[in-house]
C-alpha positions in Angstrom: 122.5 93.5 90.5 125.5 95.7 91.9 127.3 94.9 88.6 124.7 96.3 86.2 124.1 99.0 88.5 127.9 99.8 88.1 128.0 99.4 84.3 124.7 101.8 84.2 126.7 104.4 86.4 129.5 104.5 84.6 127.3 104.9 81.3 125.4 107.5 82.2 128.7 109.2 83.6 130.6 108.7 80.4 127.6 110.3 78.3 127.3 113.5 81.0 131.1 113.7 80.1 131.3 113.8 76.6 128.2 116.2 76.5 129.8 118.5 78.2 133.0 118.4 76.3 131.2 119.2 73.4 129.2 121.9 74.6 132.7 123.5 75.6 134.2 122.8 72.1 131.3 124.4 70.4 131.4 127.6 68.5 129.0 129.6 70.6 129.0 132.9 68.1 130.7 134.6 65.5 133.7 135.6 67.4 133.7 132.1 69.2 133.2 134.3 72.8 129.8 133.7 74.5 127.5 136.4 75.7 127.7 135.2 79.2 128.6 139.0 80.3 127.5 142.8 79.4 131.1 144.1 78.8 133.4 141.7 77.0 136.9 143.0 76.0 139.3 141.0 74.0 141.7 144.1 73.7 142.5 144.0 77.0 141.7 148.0 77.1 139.4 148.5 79.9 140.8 147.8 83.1 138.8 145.9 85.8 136.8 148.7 87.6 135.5 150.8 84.9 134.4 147.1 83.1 132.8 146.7 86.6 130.8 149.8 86.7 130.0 149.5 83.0 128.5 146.0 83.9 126.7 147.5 86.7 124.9 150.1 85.1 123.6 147.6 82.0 122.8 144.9 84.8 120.8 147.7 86.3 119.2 149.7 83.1 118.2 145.7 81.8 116.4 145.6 85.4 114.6 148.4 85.1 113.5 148.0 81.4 114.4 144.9 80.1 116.6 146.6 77.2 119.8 144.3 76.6 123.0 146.7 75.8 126.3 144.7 75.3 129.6 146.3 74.8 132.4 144.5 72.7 135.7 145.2 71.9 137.3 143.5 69.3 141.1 144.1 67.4 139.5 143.6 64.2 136.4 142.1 62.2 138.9 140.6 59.8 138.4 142.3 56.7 134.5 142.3 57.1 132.5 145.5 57.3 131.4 146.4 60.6 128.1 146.7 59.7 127.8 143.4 59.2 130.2 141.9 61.5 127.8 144.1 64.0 124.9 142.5 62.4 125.7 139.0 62.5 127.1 139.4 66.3 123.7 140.7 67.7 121.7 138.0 65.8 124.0 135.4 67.1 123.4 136.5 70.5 120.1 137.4 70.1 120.1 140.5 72.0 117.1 141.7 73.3 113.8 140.1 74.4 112.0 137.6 72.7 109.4 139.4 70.6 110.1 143.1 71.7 114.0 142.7 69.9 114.8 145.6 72.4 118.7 144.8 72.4 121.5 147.4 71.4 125.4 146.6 70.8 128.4 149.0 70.7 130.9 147.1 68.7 134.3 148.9 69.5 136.8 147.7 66.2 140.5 149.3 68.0 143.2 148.1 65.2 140.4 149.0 62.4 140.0 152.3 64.3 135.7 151.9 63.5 132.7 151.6 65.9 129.3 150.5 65.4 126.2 151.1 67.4 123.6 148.2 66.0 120.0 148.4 67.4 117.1 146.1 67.4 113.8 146.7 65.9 112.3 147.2 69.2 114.2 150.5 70.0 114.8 152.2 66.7 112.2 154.9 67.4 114.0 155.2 70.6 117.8 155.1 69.9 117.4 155.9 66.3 120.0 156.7 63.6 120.3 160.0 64.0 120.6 159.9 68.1 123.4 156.9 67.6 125.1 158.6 65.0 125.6 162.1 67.4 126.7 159.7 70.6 129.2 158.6 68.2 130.4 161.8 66.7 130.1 163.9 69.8 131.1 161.5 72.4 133.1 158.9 71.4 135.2 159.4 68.8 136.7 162.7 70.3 137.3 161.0 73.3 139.2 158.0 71.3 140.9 160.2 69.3 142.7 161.4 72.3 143.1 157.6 73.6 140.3 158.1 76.1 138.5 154.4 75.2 137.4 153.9 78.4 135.9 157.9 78.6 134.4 157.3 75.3 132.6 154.1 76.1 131.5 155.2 79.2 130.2 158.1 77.9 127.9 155.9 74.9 126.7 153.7 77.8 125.1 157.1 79.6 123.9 158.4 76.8 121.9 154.9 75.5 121.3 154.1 79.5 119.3 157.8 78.9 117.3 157.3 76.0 116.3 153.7 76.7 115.3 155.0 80.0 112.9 157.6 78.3 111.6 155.2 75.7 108.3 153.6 75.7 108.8 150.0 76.5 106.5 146.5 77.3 107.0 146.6 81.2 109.6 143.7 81.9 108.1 140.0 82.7 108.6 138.2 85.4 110.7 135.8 85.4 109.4 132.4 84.2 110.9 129.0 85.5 112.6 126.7 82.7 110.3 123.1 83.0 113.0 121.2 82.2 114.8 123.2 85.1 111.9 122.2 87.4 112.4 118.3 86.3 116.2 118.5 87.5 115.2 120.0 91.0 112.6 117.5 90.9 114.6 114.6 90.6 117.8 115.8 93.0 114.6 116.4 95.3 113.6 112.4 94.5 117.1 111.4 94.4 118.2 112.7 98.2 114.8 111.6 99.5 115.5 108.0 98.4 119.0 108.3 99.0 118.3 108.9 102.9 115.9 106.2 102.8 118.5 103.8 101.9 120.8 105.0 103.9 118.7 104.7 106.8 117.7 101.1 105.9 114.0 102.1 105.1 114.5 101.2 101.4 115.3 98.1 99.4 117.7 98.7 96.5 114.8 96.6 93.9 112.1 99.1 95.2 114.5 102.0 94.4 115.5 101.1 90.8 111.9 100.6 90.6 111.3 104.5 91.7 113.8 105.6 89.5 112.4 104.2 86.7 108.9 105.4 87.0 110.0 109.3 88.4 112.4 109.2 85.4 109.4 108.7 82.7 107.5 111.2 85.0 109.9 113.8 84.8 110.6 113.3 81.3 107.3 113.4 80.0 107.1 116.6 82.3 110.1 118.6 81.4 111.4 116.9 78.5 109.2 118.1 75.7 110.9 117.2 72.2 114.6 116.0 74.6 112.6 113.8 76.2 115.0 110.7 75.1 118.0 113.0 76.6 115.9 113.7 79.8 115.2 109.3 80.0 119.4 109.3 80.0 120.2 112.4 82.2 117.4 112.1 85.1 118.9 108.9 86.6 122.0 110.0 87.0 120.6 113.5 89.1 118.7 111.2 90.8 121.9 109.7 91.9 123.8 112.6 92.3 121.3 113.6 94.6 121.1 109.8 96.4 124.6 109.6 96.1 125.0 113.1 98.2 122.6 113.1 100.8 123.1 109.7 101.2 126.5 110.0 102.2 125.5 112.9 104.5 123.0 111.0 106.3 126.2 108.9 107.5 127.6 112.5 109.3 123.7 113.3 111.1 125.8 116.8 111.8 126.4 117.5 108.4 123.3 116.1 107.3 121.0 118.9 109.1 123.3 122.0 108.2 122.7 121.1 104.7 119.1 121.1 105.3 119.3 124.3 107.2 120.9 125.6 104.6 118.2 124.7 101.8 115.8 126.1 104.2 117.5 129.6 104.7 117.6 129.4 100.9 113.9 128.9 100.2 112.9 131.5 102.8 115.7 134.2 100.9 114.2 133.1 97.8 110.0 133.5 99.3 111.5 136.7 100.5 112.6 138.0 97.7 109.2 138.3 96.4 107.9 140.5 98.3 111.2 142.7 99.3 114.0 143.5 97.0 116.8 141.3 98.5 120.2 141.7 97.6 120.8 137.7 96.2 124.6 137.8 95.8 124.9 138.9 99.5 122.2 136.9 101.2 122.2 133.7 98.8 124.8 133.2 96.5 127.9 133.6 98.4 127.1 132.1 101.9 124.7 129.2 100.6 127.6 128.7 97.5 130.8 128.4 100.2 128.5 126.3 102.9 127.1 123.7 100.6 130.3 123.2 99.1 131.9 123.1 102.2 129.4 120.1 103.8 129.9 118.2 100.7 133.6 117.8 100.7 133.0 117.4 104.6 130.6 114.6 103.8 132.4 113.2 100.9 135.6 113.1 103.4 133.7 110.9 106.3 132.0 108.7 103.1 135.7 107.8 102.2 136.7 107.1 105.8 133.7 105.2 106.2 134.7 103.3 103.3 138.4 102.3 104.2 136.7 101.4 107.5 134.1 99.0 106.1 136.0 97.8 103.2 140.0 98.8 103.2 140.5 96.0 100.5 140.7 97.7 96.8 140.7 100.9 99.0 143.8 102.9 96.8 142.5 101.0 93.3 139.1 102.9 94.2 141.7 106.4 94.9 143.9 105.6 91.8 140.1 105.8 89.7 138.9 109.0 90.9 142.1 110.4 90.3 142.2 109.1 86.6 138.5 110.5 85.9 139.6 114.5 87.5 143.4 113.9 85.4 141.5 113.0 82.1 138.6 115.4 82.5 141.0 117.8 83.1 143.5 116.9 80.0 140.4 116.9 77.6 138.9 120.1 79.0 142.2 122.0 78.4 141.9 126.1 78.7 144.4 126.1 81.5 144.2 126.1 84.6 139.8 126.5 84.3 140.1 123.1 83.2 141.8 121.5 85.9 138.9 123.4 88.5 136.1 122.2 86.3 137.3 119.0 86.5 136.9 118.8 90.5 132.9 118.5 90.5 133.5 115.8 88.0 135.3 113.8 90.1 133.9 114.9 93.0 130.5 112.9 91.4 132.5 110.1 90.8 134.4 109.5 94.4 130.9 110.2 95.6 129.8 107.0 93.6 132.5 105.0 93.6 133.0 104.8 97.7 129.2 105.4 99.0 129.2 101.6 96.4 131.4 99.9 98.0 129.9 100.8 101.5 126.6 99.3 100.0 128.6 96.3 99.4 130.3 96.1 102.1 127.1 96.6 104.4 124.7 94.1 101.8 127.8 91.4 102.4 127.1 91.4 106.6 123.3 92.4 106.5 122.6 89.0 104.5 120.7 91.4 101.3 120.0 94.4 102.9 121.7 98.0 101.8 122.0 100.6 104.4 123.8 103.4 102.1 123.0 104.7 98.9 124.3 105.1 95.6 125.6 108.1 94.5 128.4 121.6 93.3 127.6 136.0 88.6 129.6 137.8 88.7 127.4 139.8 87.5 126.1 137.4 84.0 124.1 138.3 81.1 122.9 135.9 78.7 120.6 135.7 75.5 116.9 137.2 75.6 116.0 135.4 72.4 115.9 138.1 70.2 118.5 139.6 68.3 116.7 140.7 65.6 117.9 144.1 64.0 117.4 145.4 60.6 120.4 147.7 60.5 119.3 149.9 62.6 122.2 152.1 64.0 125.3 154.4 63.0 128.8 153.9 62.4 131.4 155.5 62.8 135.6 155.9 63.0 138.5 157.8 64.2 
């Protein structure tokens, strides 16, 4: 039974891996940069705090209205006009919200010396030709002419933070929760229950398979919708991760109930949050972020001890694996040094697995059949609204 539950690990984590390669290989637009911030520069001409105020202020105007407004600088479209490299940038990225296409980009073009303001449907009786046209002429060509490019973006972000600000607008929707987000929280929920329960003795290893089995068809018929066949490969192995982790605290009863303590003070800053605006970065992200990752390392460090304790034999080939997994994930990721820390959850997951196993066996070898241990981490983001459609609507512009 341990040896198909080893194959089925390493599966699962061999899939995960090669997923995830190719989502970082993929093409995510035009310009093969992601909108995963406001204020993207690939001229290197803004420096870091007026990007940082820049971001600020569309973080906040995207708050208040639920406009979109990305800036981009670019060296050159390549020989394509900006209107439609504009165009095909803010479709790609779908700019905007879903069905209200209220999303506006200021394409900055240095080496080509053009600019482009490109707005969605949703805003063109606000921000409309005319109006874009006179930011450009007025404010930010002069200001480029004389080298300003930070003065002269600044200046286009006040003056389209001011109109969006006065235009009539569908109030911004709450937030809605992702299903298949849901079914992941469900099953790291299911996967640290169980993995305490094993780890505490209270649960046979047959009866477990046998729950992972049915809360993975749950969860996929749940979340999954039409990637419910990817959901009946990917929920096992959260369910371990989660097992795998809390598992392993259980063994450190210290560690164990600051990690809970710490999902509690998250749940009551998120409740809070509800009904008082809460800084998240400040009260959530930073100290929940730094302590969780802290009492995982702490607890992955006494689940290895534990594991040269019970069983020293094979102790370095289990080492020498783990570091195989975080030097090939990192080789195949590439992009510098980002690689090398992506890699460290990896095989983080995977010395997690590897050494809370061979405590099972170790423990299953003396207990006659019984397990007692179980098997196995914005700044300030933006990221698409699903809309992005714009018919043109806009002015260019040069200098």
């Amino acid at each position: 039974m341990m040896a198909i539950l080893r194959q089925s690990v390493l599966s699962l984590v061999a899939l995960v891996v090669i997923s995830l390669l190719g989502t970082a290989q993929a093409d995510p637009s035009p310009i093969g940069v992601a909108l995963d911030q406001r204020v993207i520069d690939l001229t290197n001409t803004l420096d870091a705090a007026i990007t940082t105020r820049l971001k600020s202020q569309l973080a906040a105007l995207e708050q208040r209205k639920g406009a979109q407004v990305a800036v981009l600088l670019v060296p050159t479209t390549g020989g394509a006009s900006i209107e439609d490299y504009a165009n095909t940038v803010f479709r790609a990225w779908k700019l905007g919200r879903k069905d209200v296409d209220d999303g506006i980009l200021l394409v900055v073009v240095k080496e080509d010396r053009k600019v482009r303001i490109e707005v969605g449907y949703g805003l063109e009786g606000t921000v409309t030709d005319l109006l874009a046209h006179r930011i450009i002429e007025e404010h930010i060509t002069p200001a480029f002419r004389q080298g300003d490019y930070a003065g002269g973006v600044q200046h286009a972000v006040d003056d389209l933070t001011v109109l969006v600000d006065g235009g009539d607008l569908p109030p911004r929707a709450a937030p809605q929760v992702n299903p298949q987000i849901i079914a992941v929280v469900l099953a790291l929920i299911a996967g640290a229950i169980g993995g305490v329960l094993i780890a505490a003795g209270k649960l046979q290893w047959r009866r477990a398979l046998l729950a992972v089995a049915a809360v993975t068809v749950l969860l996929a018929i749940f979340g999954g919708g039409a990637d419910w066949l990817l959901f009946l490969l990917v929920m096992p192995l959260t369910i371990l991760v989660g097992g795998a982790t809390f598992g392993a605290l259980w063994l450190a009863p210290a560690v164990f109930y600051s990690v809970v303590a710490m999902l509690a003070y998250l749940v009551a800053v998120l409740v809070a949050s509800h009904f008082v605006e809460v800084n998240l970065v400040r009260w959530l992200a930073w100290p929940f972020g730094c302590a969780l990752v802290l009492a995982l390392y702490v607890g992955l460090f006494l689940v290895i001890r534990q594991s040269w304790k019970k069983k020293p034999r094979f102790f370095i080939l289990r080492v020498l694996v783990v570091a195989a997994v975080y030097t090939g994930v990192g080789m195949l990721l590439g992009h510098g040094y980002q690689g090398w820390v992506i890699a460290i959850p990896a095989a983080s997951i995977v010395a997690f697995i590897v050494f809370v196993m061979s405590i099972s066996d170790a423990s299953s070898g003396s207990g006659g059949g019984s397990s007692s241990s179980s098997s196995s981490s914005s700044s300030s983001g933006s990221s698409s609204g699903g809309g992005g459609s714009s018919g043109g609507g806009g002015a260019s512009g040069s200098w």
